[in-house]
C-alpha positions in Angstrom: 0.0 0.0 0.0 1.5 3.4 -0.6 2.5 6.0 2.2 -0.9 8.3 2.8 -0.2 11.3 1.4 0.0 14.8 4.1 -2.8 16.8 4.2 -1.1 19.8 2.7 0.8 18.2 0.5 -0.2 17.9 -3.2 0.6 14.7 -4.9 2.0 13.5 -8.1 3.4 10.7 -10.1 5.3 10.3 -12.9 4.8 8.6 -15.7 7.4 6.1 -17.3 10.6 8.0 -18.1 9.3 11.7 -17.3 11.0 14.0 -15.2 10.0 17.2 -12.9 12.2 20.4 -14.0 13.1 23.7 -11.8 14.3 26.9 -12.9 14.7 30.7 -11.5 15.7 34.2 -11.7 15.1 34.1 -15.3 14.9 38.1 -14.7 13.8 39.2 -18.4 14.2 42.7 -18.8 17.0 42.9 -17.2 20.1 44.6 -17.9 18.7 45.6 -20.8 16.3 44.3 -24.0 19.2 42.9 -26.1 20.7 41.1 -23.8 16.8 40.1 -22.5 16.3 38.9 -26.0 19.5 36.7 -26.3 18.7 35.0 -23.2 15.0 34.7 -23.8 16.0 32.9 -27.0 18.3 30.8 -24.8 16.0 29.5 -22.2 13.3 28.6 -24.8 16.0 26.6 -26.8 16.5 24.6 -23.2 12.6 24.2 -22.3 13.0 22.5 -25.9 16.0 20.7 -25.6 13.8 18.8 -22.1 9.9 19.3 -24.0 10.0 15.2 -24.4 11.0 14.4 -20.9 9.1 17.4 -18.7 6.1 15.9 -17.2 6.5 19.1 -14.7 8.0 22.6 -14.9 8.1 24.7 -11.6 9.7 28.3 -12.8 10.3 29.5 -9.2 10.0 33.3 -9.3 11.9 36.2 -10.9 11.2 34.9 -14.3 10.8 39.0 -15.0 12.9 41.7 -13.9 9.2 43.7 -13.7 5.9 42.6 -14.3 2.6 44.3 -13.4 -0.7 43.1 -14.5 -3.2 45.6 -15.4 -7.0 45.0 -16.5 -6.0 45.0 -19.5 -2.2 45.3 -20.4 0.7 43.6 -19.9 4.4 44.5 -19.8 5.6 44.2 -23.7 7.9 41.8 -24.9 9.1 38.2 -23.6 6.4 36.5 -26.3 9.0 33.8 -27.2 8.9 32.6 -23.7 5.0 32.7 -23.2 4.4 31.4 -26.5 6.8 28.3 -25.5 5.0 27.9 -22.5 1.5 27.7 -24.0 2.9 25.3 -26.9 4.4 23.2 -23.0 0.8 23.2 -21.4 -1.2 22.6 -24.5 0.6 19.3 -24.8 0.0 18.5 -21.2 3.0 19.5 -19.7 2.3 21.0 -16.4 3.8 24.7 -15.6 3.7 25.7 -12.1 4.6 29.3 -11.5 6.1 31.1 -8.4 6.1 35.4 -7.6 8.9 36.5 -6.7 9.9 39.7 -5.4 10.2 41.2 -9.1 6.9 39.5 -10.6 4.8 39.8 -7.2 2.6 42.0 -8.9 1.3 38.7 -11.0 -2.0 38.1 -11.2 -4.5 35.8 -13.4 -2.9 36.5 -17.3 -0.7 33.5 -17.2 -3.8 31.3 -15.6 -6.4 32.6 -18.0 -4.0 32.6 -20.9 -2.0 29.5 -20.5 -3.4 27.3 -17.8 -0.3 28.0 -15.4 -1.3 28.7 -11.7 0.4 31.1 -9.4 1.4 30.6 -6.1 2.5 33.5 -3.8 4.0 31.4 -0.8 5.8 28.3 -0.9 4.2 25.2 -1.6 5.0 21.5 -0.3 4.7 18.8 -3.1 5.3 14.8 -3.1 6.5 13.5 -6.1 6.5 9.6 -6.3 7.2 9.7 -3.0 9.3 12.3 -2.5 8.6 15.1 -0.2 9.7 19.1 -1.5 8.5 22.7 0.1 9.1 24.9 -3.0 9.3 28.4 -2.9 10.8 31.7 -4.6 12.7 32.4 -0.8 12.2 36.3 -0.8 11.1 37.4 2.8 12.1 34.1 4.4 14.8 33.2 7.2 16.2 35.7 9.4 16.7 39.0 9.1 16.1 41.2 6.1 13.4 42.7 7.9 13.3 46.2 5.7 12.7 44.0 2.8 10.1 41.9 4.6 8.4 45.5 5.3 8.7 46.7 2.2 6.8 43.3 0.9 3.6 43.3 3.0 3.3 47.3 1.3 4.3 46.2 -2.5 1.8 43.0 -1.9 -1.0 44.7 0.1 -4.2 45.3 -2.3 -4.2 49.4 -1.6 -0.8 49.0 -3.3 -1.6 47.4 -6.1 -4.7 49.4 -6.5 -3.0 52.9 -6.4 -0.1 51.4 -8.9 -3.1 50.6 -11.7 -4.2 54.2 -11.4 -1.2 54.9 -13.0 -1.0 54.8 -16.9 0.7 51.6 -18.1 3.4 53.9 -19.7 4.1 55.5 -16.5 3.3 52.0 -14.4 5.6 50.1 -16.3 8.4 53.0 -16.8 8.9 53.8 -13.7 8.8 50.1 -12.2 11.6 49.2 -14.9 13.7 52.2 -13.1 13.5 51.0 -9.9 14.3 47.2 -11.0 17.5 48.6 -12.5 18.7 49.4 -9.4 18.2 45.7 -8.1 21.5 43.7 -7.3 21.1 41.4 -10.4 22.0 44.6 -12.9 24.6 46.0 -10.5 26.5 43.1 -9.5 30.0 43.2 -10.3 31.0 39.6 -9.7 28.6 36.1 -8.8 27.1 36.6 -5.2 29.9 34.7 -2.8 28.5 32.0 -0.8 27.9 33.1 2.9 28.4 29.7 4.8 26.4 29.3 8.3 24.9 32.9 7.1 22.6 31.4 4.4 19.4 32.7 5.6 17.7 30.1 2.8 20.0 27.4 4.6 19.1 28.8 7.7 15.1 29.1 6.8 15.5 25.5 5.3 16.8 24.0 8.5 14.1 25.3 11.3 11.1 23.8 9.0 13.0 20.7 8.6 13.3 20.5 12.7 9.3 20.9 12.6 8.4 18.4 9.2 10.5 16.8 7.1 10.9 17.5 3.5 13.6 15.5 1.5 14.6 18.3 -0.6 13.9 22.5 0.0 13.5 24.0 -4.0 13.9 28.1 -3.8 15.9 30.9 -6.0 16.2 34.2 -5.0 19.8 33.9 -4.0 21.6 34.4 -7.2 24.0 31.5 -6.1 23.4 27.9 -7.4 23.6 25.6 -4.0 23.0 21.9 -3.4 23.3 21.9 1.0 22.8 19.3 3.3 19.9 20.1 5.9 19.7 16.7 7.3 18.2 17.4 11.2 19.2 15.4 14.6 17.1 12.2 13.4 19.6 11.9 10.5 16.5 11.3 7.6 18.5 12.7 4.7 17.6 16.3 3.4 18.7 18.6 0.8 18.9 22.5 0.1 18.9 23.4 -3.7 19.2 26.8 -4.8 18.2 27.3 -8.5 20.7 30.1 -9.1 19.9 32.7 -11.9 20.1 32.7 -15.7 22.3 36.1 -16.0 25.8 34.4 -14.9 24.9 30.5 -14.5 22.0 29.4 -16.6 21.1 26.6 -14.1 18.4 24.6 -13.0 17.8 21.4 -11.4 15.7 18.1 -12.8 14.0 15.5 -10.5 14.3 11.8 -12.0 11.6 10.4 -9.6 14.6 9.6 -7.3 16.8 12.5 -6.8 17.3 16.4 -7.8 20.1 16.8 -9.6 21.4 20.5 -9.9 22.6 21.4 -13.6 24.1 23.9 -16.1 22.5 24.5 -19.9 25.4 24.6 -22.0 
């Protein structure tokens, strides 16, 4: 008989040969639109080059550098990408998206549009058996607690309300300003890895002393990381940070057995 499955767990199985697939930090937009377009022309060759095999795609936040959903516009641009996706889920791949801090302001487009839901916190998943809490990672762990502020404003409905009344060429304009400023367009060299200081490793580790989870799935760090959270009863667990598609192009795949973290070439 198999294992009952937690109540706030969803499950799913895979079929002969398929495989789950996890990617971040796309940020699209970013540092500007021709080097956008060469690596929005790069990720769609990769979502081909695993089309046959992906029964599952989770794209886990910061796919745009900006995006804001109004009634009735979008942000311009990136159709390569959501074109890709819709040819994905209209052969019955399954694409799972995550907000991040840069697309929070997502809404129901890419549900309406292309079937694709959007969560805004992490989720927890078990794939044949396997047990994952998946999640962009912005706000979580310790510390950080101007951007955590600055979060429950940006993600507040007033917010979001008072942002529409603006004209989308304003909106958009000005939001594209302020994401130029972010760390992924001014970074001078790969984020360093901070050792006992990961707040994702850190984050990872106290839900792992409350439920277990075989493997934690975020971005958000910039820094492609494969840690070991095992806690005191010694039931093997993993941290994997997706790192980002401006310096690493990685991503990580699931087999039905294990996550292996991966570079596109």
């Amino acid at each position: 008989m198999p294992e009952p499955v937690p109540p706030d767990f969803r499950s799913i199985q895979l079929a002969e040969g398929k495989k789950v697939f996890f990617a971040s930090d796309f940020h699209l937009g970013a540092p500007d639109a021709a080097r956008s377009l060469e690596r929005e022309k790069r990720i769609v060759r990769w979502l081909g080059s695993v089309q046959s095999e992906a029964q599952v795609l989770f794209l886990v936040g910061d796919i745009f550098d900006f995006w804001f959903e109004y009634r009735r516009a979008i942000p311009k641009g990136f159709v390569r990408l959501q074109g890709k996706l819709a040819e994905l889920t209209d052969a019955g791949t399954e694409v799972v998206f995550f907000t991040g801090n840069h697309d929070m302001w997502m809404f129901d487009y890419f549900t309406r549009e292309l079937g694709i839901p959007v969560h805004r916190q992490p989720q927890r998943y078990l794939i044949n058996g396997v047990s994952f809490f998946i999640g962009h990672g912005d706000g979580l762990g310790p510390g950080d607690h101007v951007y955590k502020l600055l979060k429950r404003v940006f993600a507040s409905r007033i917010s979001q309300w008072l942002f529409a009344r603006f004209h989308p060429n304003l909106g958009i304009g000005l939001a594209n300003q302020w994401s130029r400023r972010s760390r992924i367009n001014h970074a001078r060299k790969p984020e360093q890895f901070l050792g006992e200081d990961e707040w994702l490793l850190a984050y990872s580790r106290q839900i792992e002393q409350r439920q277990h989870h075989d493997y934690y799935i975020f971005g958000h760090r910039h820094l492609p990381l494969d840690l070991d959270v095992t806690a005191g009863d010694g039931t093997p667990s993993r941290y994997i940070n997706l790192g980002e598609w401006v310096n690493y192009r990685t991503y990580a795949r699931f087999d039905g057995r294990q996550v292996v973290l991966t570079e596109y070439k």
